[in-house]
Structure formats: structure tokens, C-alpha cells
N, C-alpha and C positions, 0 to 999 in steps of 0.2 A: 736646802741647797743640795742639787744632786752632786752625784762625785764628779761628774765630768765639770764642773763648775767650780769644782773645789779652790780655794785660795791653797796655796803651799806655806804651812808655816802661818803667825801672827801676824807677819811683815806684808805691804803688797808685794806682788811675785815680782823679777826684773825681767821688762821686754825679752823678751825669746823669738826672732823672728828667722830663725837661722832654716833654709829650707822653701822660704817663701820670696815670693816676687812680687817686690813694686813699682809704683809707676809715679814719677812726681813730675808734675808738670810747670813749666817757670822756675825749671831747675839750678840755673846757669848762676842767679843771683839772690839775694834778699831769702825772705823764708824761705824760698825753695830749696835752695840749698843747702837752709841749714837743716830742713826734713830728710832732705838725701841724708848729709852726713851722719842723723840722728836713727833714721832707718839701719844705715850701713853700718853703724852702731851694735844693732841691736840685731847682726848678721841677715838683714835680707839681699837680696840680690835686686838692686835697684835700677830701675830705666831710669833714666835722667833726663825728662824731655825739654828742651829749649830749643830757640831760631839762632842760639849763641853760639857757635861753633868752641869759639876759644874760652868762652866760660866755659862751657861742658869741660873741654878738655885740661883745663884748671882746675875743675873739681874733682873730678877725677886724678886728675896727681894728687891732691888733697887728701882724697881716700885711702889711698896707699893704707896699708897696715892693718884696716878698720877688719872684721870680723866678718864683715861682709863686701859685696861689691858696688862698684857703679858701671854702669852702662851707658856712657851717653848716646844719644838719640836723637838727631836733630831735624827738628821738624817744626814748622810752621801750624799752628794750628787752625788756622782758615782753611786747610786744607783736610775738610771734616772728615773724609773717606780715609785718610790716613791716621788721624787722629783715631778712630774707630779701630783700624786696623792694628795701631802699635799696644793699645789695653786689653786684647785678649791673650787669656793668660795669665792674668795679672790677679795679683792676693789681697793685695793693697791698693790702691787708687787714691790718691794724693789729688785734686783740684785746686792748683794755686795759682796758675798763670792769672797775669792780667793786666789792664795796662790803662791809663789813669789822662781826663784830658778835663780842663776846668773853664767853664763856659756859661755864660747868661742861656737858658735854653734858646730864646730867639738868635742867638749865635751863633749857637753849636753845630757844625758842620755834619749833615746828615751821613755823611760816608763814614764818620769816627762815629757816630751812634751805631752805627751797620755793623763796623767791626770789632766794636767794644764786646756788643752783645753775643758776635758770633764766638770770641772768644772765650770769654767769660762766661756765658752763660747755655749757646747753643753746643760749643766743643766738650764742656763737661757732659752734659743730655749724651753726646758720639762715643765719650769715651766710657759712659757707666754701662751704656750699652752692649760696645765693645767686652768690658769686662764681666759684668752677672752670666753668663752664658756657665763660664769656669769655675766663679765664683759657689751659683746655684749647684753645679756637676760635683761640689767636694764639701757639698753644706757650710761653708764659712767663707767668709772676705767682711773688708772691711773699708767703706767709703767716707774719705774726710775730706768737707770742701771747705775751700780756705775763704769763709766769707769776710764778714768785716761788721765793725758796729754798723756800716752805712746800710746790712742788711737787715736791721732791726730799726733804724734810723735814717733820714735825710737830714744833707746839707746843700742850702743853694749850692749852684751851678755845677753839679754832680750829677748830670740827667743820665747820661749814661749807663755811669758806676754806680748808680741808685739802683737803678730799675735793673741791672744785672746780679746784683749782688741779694735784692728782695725777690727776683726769680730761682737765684741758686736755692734758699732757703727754702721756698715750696718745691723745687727739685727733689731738693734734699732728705726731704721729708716725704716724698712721694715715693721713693727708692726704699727707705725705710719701710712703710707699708707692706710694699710689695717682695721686698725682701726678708722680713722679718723669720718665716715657716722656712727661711731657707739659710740659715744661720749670719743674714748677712744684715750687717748697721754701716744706719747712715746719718752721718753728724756734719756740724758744723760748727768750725772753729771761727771767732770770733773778735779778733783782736781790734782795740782801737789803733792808734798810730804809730806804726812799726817803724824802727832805723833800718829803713832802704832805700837802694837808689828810687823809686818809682814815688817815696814821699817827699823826698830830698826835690827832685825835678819838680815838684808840687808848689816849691815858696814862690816861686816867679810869678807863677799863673796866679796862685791867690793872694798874691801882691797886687796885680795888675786890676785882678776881680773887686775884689774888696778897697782897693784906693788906700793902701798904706803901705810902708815900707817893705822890707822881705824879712828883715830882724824883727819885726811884731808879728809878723804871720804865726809862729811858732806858739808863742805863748796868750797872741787874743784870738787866734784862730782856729789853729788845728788841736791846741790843748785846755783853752776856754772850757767846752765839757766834762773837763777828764778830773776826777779828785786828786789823782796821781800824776802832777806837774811834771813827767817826762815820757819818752816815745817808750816803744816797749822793744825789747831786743829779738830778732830774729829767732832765738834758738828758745827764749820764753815760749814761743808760740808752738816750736819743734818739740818741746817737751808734752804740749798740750794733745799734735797729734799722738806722738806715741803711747801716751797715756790711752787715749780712743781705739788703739789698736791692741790694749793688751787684755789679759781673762776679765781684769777689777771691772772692765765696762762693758761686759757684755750687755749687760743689760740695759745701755744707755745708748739708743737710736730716735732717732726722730727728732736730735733739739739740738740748740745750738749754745757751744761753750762757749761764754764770753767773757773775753780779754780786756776789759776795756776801762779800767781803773777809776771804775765809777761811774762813766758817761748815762750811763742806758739806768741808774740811783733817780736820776731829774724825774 
């Protein structure tokens, strides 16, 4: 181990991100925010990007006190050339936005496939872009995209969020590659079934989909795979990126941490 890699002490080191700038995207709610708050934590100076107006600005009074800041940002991320333009500069790069629709594929409305992908899949591609420029110019950064068991795995009527989420993964890993000689890792976090609004709005749909009530969705549905009979909590997942951003993982790009309480065992 050279010194520059050195661990301090027996103990892992505590996040130190005091000086650097991140960017979390799908900030306003659910993981996103609590990555903000777990960044801001651990002193970085955070964009906070969402289409939320008043969430930003709720997490942000949230913030108050934290070590570091927030920044909200709001911006729509269909809107690629912006999306592009708000990630340079940036240390950190956070990929979590995303947004969830449940459908027989012969169903599924082609305009939400359109913009699943744009969001989820083609806005990250804009913003790591955006960001390696700064990244490469200071040899380190560090890219965490927020994928999902779905990116390791399919469930019917997820055409979408399947095939967005199995594309971030070779993104993700392609960044990796190319980033590697230039101090910069790219992972992906992996969680199965988070407590957020975006799964919460999910019982309906797979109530409707699967022909049973909204009270069984939960437990023959969404957590049927899981060996660990409950949803996972937002700041579980917050913990996973900050871990991905600190000295202990440098060495850990190109793969995906997964949250998922057994699922991905089968």
C-alpha cells in the first residue's frame, strides 16, 4: 500500500469530504436526499438537483447546521444540455433521479418509455460527461449511480425501468474503464426495495398489474425475492454511497454494491 492510500489508524477513516463539490440528482426526495444530507454531512458543498422547487427548498432548511452545504438546483433533466451544463465542476456525481411506471410491455405507452430512458439512463451518460473534464484535470472524482436490483435483474411489466437501469450498469462500468488512469471510480449502488415516495406510488399499479389487492402487493410482490421481509430505508442506501466515496474504496470501480437482502441469493 503506497502512503498516499494509506488507511489512518486501525479504524476505517470517517468521510472527509469538506472542500469538494457534489451533484445529487432526484434530490428533493427519497434517496436523494438523504445522499444530500449524508454528503452534507461529511462537509461537501452539494448541488441538489430536482424539478421540486419546494422539496429543494425543504432540504435545504434541513441542512441548516450540517458541516457542509446544499445548493438547490432546479432543473428538469430532459433538458440534456442543462443537465450537462450544471455537472461541471463537480467531485462527486450522485445518479439517482428516476421515476417508475408499471405496464404489460403491449401497454406501455411509448412516450413514458422515451422518457424513462431519457432520464435515467441518457441524462446520467450528459451529466458524467459534464463532469470527467474536472474530474480527469485533479486526478480524482468519484461516480455513484443509483441503480437497483432491477439492474442485475427483471420483473414483468418493468420495460422501462429494466432496460434503464441494465444500461446504467454497463454505463457505469464503462466510465470505470476509462476513468480508471485518471483517479476516477465508477460504481453502482444497488438496493432492492427502498421506503420512498416513487415505491409507495408503485402498490396501485402492481395491484392493477398482477390482479390482487394493494395490501398483498407488498409482501407477494415487491418482497416475494427479498430474504429480508422489509423495504430498505433511504439513508441505508446514503450510507452505501458514502462509503464508495471514501480512501477504504478506492480500489472498488467497475461493480455494483448490492442492497438487496438476498434477492439477487436465488
Amino acid at each position: 500500500m503506497t502512503a498516499s492510500h494509506a488507511l489512518p489508524g486501525p479504524h476505517a477513516p470517517t468521510l472527509d469530504l469538506g472542500g469538494r463539490t457534489a451533484l445529487v440528482t432526484g434530490a428533493a426526495g427519497g434517496i436523494g436526499r438523504a445522499c444530500v444530507l449524508r454528503l452534507a454531512a461529511a462537509g461537501a458543498k452539494v448541488r441538489a438537483v430536482d424539478r421540486d422547487d419546494a422539496g429543494l427548498e425543504a432540504l435545504a432548511e434541513r441542512s441548516a447546521g450540517l458541516p457542509g452545504s446544499v445548493e438547490p438546483h432546479v432543473l428538469d433533466l430532459t433538458d440534456l444540455d442543462a443537465a450537462e451544463a450544471a455537472a461541471v465542476g463537480t467531485d462527486v456525481l450522485v445518479n439517482n433521479a428516476g421515476l417508475q411506471l408499471v405496464r404489460p410491455i403491449e401497454e406501455f405507452p411509448p412516450d413514458v418509455f422515451h422518457t424513462v430512458l431519457t432520464v435515467m439512463l441518457e441524462a446520467p451518460f450528459r451529466l458524467i460527461r459534464g463532469a470527467l473534464p474536472h474530474m480527469y484535470g485533479q486526478g480524482w472524482g468519484r461516480i455513484v449511480n443509483i441503480s437497483s436490483v432491477h439492474g442485475l435483474r427483471a420483473s414483468p411489466y418493468k420495460a422501462a425501468y429494466v432496460a434503464a437501469k441494465h444500461g446504467l450498469e454497463g454505463l457505469s462500468k464503462t466510465a470505470a474503464l476509462e476513468g480508471a488512469s485518471h483517479g476516477v471510480t465508477s460504481n453502482c449502488v444497488n438496493p432492492g426495495y427502498v421506503r420512498t415516495p416513487l415505491v409507495e406510488k408503485q402498490l396501485a399499479d402492481q395491484a392493477r398489474a398482477h390482479g390482487i389487492p394493494q395490501e398483498r402487493v407488498l409482501a407477494e410482490v415487491m418482497l416475494q425475492d427479498s430474504a429480508v421481509k422489509r423495504l430498505i430505508e433511504p439513508e441505508e442506501v446514503a450510507e452505501a454511497v458514502a462509503y464508495l466515496c471514501g480512501p477504504q474504496a478506492s480500489f472498488m470501480t467497475g461493480t455494483s454494491l448490492v442492497l438487496d437482502g438476498g434477492w439477487t441469493a436465488h
